[in-house]
C-alpha positions as a LaTeX table, in Angstrom:
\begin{tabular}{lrrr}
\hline
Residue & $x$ (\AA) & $y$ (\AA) & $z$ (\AA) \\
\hline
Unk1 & 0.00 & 0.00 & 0.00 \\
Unk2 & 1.34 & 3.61 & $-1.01$ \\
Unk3 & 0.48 & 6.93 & $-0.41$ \\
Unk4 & 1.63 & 9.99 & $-1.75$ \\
Unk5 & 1.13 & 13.24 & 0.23 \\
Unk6 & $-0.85$ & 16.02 & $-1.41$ \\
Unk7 & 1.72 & 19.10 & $-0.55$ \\
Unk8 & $-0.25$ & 20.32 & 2.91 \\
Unk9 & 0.01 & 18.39 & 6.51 \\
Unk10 & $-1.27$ & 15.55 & 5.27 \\
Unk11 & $-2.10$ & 12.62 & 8.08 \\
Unk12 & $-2.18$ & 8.95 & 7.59 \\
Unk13 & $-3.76$ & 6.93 & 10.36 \\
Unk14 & $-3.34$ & 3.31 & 9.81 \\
Unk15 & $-5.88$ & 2.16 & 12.34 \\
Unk16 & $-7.71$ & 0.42 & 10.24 \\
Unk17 & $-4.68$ & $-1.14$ & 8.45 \\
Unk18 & $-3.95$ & $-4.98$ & 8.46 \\
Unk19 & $-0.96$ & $-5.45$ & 11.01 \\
Unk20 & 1.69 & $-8.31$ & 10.52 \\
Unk21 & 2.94 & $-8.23$ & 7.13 \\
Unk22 & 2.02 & $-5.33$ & 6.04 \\
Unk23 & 3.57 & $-3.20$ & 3.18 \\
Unk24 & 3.67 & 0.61 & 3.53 \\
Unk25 & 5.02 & 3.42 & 1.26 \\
Unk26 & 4.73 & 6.83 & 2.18 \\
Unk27 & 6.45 & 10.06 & 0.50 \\
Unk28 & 4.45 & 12.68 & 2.37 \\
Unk29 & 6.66 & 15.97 & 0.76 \\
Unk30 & 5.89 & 19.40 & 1.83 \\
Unk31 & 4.37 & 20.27 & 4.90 \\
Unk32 & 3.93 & 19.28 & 8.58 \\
Unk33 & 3.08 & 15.56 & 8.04 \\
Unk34 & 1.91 & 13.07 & 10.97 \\
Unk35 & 2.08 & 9.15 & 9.97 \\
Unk36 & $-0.25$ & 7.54 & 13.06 \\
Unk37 & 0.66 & 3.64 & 14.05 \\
Unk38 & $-0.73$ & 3.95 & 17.09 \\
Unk39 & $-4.20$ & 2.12 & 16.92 \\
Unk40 & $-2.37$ & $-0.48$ & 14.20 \\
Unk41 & $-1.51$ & $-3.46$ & 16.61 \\
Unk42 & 1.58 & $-5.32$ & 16.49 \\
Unk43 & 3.81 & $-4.60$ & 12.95 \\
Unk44 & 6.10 & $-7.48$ & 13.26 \\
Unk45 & 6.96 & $-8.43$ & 9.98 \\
Unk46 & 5.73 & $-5.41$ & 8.27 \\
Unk47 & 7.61 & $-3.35$ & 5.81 \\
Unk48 & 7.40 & 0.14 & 6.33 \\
Unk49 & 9.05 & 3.04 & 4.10 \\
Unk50 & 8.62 & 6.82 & 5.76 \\
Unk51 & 9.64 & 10.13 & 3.90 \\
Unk52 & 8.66 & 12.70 & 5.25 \\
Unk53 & 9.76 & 15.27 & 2.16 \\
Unk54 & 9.79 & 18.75 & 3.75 \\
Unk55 & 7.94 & 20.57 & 7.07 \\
Unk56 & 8.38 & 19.32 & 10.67 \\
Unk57 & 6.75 & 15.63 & 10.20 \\
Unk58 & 5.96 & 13.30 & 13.00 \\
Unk59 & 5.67 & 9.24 & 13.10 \\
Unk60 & 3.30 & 8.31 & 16.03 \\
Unk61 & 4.13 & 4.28 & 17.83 \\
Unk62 & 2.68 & 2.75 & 20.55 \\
Unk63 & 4.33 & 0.18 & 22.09 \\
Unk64 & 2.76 & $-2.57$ & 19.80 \\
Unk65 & 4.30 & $-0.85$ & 16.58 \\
Unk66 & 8.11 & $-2.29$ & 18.12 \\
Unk67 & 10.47 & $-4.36$ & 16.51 \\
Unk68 & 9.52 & $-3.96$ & 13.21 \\
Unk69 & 11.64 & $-5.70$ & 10.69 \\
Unk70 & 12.07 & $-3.65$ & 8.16 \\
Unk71 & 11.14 & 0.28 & 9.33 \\
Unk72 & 12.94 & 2.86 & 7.21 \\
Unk73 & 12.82 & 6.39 & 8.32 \\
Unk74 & 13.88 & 9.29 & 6.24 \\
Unk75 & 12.98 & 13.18 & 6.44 \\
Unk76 & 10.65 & 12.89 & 9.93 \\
Unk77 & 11.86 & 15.22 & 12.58 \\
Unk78 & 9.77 & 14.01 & 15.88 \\
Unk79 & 8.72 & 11.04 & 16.93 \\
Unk80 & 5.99 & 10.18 & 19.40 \\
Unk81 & 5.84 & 7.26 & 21.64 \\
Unk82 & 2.54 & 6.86 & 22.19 \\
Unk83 & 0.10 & 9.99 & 21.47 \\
Unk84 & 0.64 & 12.85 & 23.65 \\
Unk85 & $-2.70$ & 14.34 & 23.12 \\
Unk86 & $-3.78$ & 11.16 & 24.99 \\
Unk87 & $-6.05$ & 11.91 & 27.64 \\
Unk88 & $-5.04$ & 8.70 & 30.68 \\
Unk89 & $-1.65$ & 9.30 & 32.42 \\
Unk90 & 0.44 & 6.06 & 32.68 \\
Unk91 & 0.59 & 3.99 & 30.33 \\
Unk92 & 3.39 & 1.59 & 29.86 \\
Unk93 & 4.95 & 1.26 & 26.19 \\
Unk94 & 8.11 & 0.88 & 24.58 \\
Unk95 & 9.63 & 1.07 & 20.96 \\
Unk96 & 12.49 & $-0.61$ & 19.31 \\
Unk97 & 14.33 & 0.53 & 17.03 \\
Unk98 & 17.88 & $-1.32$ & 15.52 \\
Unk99 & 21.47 & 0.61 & 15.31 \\
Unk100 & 20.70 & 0.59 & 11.84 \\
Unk101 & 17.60 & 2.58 & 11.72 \\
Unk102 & 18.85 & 5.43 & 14.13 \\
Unk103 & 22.96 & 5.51 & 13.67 \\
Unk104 & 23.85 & 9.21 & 13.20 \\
Unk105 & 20.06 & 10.44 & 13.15 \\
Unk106 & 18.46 & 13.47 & 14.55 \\
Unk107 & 15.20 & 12.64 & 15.76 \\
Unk108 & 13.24 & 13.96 & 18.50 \\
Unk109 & 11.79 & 11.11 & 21.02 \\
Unk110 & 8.32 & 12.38 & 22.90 \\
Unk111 & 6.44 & 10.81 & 25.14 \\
Unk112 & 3.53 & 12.11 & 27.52 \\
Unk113 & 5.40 & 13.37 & 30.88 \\
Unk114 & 3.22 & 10.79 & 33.05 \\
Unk115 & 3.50 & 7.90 & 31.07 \\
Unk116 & 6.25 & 5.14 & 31.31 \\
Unk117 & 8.20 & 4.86 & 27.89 \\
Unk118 & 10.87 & 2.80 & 27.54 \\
Unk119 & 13.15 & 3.12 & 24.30 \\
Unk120 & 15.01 & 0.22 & 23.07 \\
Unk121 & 17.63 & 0.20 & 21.00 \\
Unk122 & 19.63 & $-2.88$ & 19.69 \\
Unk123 & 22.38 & $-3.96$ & 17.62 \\
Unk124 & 21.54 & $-5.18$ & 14.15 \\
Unk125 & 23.70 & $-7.94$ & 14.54 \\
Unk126 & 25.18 & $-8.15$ & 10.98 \\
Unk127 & 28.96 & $-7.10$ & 11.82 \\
Unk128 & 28.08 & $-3.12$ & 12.32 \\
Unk129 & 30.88 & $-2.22$ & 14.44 \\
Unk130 & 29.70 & 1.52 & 15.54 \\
Unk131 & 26.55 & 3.79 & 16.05 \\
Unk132 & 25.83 & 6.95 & 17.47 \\
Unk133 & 22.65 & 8.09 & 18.93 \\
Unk134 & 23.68 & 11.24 & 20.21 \\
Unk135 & 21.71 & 13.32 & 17.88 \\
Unk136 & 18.82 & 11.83 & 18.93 \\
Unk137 & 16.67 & 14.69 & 21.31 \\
Unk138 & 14.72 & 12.74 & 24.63 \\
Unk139 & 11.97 & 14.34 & 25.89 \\
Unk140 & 9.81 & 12.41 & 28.57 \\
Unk141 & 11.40 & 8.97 & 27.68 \\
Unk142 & 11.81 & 7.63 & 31.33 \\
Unk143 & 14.18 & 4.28 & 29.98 \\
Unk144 & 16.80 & 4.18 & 26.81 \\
Unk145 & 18.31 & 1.14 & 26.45 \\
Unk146 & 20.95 & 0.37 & 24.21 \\
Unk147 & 22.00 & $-3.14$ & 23.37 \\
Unk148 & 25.18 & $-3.96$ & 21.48 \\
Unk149 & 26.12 & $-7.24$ & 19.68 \\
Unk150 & 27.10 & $-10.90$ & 21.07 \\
Unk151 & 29.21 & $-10.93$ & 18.19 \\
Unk152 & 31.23 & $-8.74$ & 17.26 \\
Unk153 & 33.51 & $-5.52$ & 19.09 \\
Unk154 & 31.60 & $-2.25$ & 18.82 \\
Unk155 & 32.00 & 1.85 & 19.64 \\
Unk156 & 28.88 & 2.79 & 20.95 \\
Unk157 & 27.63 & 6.02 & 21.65 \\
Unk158 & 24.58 & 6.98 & 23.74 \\
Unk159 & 22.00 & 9.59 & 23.68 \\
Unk160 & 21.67 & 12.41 & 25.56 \\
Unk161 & 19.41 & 10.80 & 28.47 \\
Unk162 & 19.53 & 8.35 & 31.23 \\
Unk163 & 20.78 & 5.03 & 29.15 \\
Unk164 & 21.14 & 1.70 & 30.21 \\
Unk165 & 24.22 & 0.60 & 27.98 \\
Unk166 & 24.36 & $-3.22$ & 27.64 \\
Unk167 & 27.36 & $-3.86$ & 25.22 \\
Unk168 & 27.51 & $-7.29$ & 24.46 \\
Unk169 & 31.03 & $-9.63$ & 24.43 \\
Unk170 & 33.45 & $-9.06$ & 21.64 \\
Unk171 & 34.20 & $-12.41$ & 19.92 \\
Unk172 & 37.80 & $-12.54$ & 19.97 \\
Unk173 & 40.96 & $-11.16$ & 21.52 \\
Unk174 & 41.68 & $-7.69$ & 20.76 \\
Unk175 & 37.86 & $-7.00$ & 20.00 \\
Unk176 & 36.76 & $-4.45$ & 22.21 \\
Unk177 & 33.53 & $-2.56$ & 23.13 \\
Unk178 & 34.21 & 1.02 & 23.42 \\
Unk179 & 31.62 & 3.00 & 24.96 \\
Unk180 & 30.18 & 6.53 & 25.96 \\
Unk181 & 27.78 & 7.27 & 27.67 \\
Unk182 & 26.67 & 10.66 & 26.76 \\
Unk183 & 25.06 & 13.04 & 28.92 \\
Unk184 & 22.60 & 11.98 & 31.84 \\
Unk185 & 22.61 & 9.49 & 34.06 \\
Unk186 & 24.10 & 6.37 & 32.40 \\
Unk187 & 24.14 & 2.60 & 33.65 \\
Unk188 & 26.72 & 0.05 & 31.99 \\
Unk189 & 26.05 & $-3.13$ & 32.10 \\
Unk190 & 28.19 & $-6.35$ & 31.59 \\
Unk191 & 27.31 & $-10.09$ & 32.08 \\
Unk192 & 29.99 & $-12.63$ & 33.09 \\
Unk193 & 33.01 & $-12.68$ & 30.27 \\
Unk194 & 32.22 & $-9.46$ & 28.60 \\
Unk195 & 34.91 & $-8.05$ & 29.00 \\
Unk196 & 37.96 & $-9.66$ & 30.24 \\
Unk197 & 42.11 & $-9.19$ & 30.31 \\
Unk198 & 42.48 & $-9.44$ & 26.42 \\
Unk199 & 39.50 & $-7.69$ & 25.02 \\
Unk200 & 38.56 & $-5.07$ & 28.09 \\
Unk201 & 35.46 & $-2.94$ & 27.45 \\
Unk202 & 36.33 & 1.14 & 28.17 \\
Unk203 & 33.80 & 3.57 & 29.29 \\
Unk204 & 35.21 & 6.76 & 27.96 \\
Unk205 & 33.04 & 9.16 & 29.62 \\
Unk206 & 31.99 & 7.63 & 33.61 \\
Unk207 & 31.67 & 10.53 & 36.13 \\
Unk208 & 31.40 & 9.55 & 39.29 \\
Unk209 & 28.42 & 10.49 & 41.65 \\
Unk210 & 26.39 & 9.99 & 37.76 \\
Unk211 & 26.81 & 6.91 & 36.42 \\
Unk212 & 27.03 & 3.25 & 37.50 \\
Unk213 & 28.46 & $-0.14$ & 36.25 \\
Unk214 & 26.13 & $-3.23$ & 36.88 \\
Unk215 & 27.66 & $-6.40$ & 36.84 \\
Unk216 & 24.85 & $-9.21$ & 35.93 \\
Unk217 & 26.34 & $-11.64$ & 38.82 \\
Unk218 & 23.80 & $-13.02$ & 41.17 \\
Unk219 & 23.98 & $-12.29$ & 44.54 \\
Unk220 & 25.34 & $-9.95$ & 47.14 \\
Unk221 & 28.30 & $-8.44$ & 46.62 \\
Unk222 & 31.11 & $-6.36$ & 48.61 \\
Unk223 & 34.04 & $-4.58$ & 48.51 \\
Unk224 & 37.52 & $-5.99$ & 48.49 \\
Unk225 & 38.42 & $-6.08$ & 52.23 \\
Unk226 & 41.17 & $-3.46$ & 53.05 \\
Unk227 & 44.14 & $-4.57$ & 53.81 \\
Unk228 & 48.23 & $-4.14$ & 53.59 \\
Unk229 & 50.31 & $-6.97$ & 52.14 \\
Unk230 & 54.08 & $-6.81$ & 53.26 \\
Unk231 & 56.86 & $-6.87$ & 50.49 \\
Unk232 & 55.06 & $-8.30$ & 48.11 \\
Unk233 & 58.51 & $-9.98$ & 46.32 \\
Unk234 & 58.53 & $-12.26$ & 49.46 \\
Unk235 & 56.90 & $-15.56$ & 48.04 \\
Unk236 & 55.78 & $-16.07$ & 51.45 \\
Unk237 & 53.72 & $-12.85$ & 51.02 \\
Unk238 & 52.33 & $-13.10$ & 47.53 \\
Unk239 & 52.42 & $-15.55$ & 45.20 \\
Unk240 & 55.28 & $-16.89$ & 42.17 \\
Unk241 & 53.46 & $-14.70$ & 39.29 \\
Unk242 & 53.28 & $-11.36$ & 41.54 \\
Unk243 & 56.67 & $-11.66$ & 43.58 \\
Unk244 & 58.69 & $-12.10$ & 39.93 \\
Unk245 & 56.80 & $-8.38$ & 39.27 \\
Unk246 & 59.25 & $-6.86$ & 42.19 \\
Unk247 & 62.15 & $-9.44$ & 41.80 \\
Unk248 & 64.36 & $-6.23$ & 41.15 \\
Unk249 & 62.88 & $-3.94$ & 43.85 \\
Unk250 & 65.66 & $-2.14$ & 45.91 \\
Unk251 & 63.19 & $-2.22$ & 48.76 \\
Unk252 & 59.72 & $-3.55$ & 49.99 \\
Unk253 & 57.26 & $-2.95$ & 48.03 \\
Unk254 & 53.55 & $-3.24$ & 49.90 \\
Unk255 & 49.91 & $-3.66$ & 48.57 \\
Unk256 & 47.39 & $-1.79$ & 50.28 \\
Unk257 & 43.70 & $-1.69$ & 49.92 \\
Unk258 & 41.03 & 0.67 & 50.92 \\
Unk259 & 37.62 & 1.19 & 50.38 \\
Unk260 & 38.33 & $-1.26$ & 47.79 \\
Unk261 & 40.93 & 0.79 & 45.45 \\
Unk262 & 44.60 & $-0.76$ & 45.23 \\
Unk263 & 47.36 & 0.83 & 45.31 \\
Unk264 & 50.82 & 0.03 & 46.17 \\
Unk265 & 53.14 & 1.14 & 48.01 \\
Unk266 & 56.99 & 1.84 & 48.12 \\
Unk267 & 59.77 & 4.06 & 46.28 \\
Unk268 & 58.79 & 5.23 & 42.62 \\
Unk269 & 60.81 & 3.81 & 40.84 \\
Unk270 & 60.52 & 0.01 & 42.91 \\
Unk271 & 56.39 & 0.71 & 42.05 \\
Unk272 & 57.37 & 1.42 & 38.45 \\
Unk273 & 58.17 & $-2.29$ & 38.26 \\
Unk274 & 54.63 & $-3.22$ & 37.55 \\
Unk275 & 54.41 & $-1.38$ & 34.18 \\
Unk276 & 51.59 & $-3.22$ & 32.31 \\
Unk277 & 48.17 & $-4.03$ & 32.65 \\
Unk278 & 48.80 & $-7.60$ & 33.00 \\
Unk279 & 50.98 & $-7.03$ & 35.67 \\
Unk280 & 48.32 & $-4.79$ & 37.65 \\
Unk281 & 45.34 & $-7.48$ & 36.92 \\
Unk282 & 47.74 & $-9.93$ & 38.36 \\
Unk283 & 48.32 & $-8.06$ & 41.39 \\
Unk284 & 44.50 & $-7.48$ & 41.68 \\
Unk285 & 43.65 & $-11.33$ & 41.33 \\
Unk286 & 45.82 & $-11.97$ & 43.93 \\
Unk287 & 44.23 & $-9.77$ & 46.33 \\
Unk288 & 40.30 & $-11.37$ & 45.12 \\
Unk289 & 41.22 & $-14.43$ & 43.92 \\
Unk290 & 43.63 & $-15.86$ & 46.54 \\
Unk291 & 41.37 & $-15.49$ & 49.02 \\
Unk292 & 39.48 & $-17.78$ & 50.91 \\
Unk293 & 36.39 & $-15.32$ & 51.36 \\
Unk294 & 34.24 & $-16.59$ & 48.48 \\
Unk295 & 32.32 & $-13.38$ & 47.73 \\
Unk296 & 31.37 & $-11.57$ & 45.00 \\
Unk297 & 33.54 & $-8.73$ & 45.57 \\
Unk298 & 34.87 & $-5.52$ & 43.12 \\
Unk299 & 38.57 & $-4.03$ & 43.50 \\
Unk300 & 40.04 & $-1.50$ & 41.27 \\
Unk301 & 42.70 & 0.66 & 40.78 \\
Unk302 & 44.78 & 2.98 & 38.86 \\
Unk303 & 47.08 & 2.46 & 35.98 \\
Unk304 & 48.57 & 4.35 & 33.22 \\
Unk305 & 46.20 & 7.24 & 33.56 \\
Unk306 & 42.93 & 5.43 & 33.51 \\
Unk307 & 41.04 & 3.46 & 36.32 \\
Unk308 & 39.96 & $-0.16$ & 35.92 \\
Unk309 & 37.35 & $-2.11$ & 38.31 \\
Unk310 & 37.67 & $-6.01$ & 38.38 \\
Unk311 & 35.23 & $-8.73$ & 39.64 \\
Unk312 & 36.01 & $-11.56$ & 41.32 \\
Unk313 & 32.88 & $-14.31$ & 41.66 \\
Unk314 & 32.17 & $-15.93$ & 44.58 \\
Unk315 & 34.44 & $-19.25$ & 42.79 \\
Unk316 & 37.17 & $-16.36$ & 43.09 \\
Unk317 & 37.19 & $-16.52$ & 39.33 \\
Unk318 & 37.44 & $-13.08$ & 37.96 \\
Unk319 & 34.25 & $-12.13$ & 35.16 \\
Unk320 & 34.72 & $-8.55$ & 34.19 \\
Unk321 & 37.07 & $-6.29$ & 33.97 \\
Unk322 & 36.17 & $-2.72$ & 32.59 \\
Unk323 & 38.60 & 0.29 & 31.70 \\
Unk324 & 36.95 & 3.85 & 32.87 \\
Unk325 & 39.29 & 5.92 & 30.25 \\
Unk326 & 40.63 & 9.00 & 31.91 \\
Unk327 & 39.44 & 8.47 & 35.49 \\
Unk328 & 41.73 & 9.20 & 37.95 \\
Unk329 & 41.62 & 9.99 & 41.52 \\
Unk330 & 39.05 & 7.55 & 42.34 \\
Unk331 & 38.85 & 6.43 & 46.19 \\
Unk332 & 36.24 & 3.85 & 46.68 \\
Unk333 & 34.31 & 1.29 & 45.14 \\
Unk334 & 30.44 & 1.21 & 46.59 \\
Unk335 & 26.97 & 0.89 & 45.79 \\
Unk336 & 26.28 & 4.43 & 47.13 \\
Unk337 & 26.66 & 7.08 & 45.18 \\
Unk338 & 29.74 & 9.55 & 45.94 \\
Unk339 & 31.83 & 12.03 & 44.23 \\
Unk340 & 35.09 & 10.25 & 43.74 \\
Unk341 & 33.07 & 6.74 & 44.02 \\
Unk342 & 32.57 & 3.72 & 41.60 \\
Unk343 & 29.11 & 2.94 & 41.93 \\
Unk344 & 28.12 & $-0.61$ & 41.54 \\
Unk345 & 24.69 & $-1.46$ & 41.13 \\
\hline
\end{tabular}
């Protein structure tokens, strides 16, 4: 089915339009056009071709119009979840939307103020390695969330309002998700594995006392315990892999924890010793993972000018490890909200 607008605000309401596998075509051109799905019932494997041509034009959804298969959007400036001339205040809806079909686009998401919208956004799965939703203007939308691929590394970046940013695992060494958050209040999410030593996920834009890292492990959780390790090149101390770090120290060189951030201490240039990553992760595992406490616990610390948090499960097997590019002067790991704070939630 096509229609072809008529050079005023034309409106299309496809109420009374079979749902399912529908075909729509619609080039609207010149003026303020409105394209209604909202009475349609579920789209699923519909086809749908927008454009909008020129004015202000506006696509209306409900939350039944989501996951469309094939939804192609071109020349509409606003887009309504869910009418806001509306009369009832809270309804529950949501729209989804692939990387695909919003990657470098300027729409405007509305929803009525009272009303719980959620917006979900998801990775196309067919090797796209980037998108970037910060164009996109939020008005009203109480929940983004933006989903990245199982399958492949990606750079993701969010929209300007309060996402929940679930990356996905890279499939392979080296692969990494790289991800920013944009402005608002932003929750990043990993599951067991997403990112580990090898292919580490980085948050390039976490501000503390804002956002929050959520860890999908069941379970409470708590900080790493503080506490000082002695001369850490003493076997006795440590363990083979970390004592070889210091093998060359002039003096003792001590771990200490608190509030569940490492550091270590000793002279500069006996610290200096631990120079990579690897070498910090392995200090970090030995404080969580030679344990005996078998808790889900969180340490971090600081390395090279950027701040990493590792969990350890309650196996003392660590599952994530996530870089927070450009953080420094971090000093504690919690799930309350502080300045200077990790937040795990």
């Amino acid at each position: 089915m096509s229609f072809e607008g008529q050079g005023g605000a034309d409106t299309i309401n496809t109420g009374d339009l079979s749902a399912g596998t529908l075909t729509l075509a619609a080039a609207l051109g010149a003026g303020d056009d409105t394209v209604d799905f909202e009475d349609t019932g579920a789209l699923g494997a519909a086809t749908i071709v927008i454009d909008g041509g020129a004015g202000t034009d506006t696509l209306v959804l409900d939350g039944t119009t989501a996951a469309v298969v094939d939804f192609t959007i071109t020349n509409v400036e606003r887009i309504l979840i869910e009418d806001e001339d509306t009369a009832t205040d809270g309804d529950v809806a949501s729209a989804e939307f692939t990387f695909g079909q919003l990657d470098g686009t300027s729409f405007e998401f509305e929803a009525e103020e009272f009303d719980d919208i959620t917006l979900i956004v998801s990775s196309d799965d067919n090797g796209e390695t980037s998108t970037d939703l910060s164009g996109l203007t939020i008005t009203n939308i109480d929940t983004i969330e933006i989903n990245g691929s199982a399958t492949v590394g990606q750079t993701i970046v969010g929209t300007e309002g309060n996402d929940v940013i679930t990356a996905g695992a890279a499939s392979a060494a080296n692969e990494v998700n790289t991800i920013t958050g944009g402005a608002g209040d932003d929750e990043f999410v990993f599951a067991d594995s997403d990112s580990l030593e090898g292919m580490v996920s980085s948050i390039t834009d976490y501000t503390s006392n804002e956002d929050q890292l959520t860890m999908l492990n069941a379970g409470t959780f708590a900080v790493a315990a503080d506490t000082t390790v002695s001369d850490i090149a003493d076997d006795d101390n440590s363990n083979a892999t970390v004592a070889a770090i210091f093998a060359d120290a002039n003096s003792a060189v001590d771990i200490d924890v608190t509030d569940g951030i490492l550091t270590l201490v000793g002279t500069t240039a006996d610290k200096a010793l631990a120079n990579t990553l690897a070498e910090w992760i392995d200090i970090a595992e030995f404080v969580v993972n030679d344990d005996s406490d078998e808790v889900l616990e969180y340490i971090a610390f600081e390395f090279d000018g950027d701040t990493y948090v590792l969990e350890s499960n309650s196996s003392d097997v660590t599952t994530s490890i996530v870089e927070l590019t450009g953080v420094t002067g971090i000093t504690a790991v919690s799930d309350t909200a502080a300045a200077d704070t990790i937040l795990i939630g």
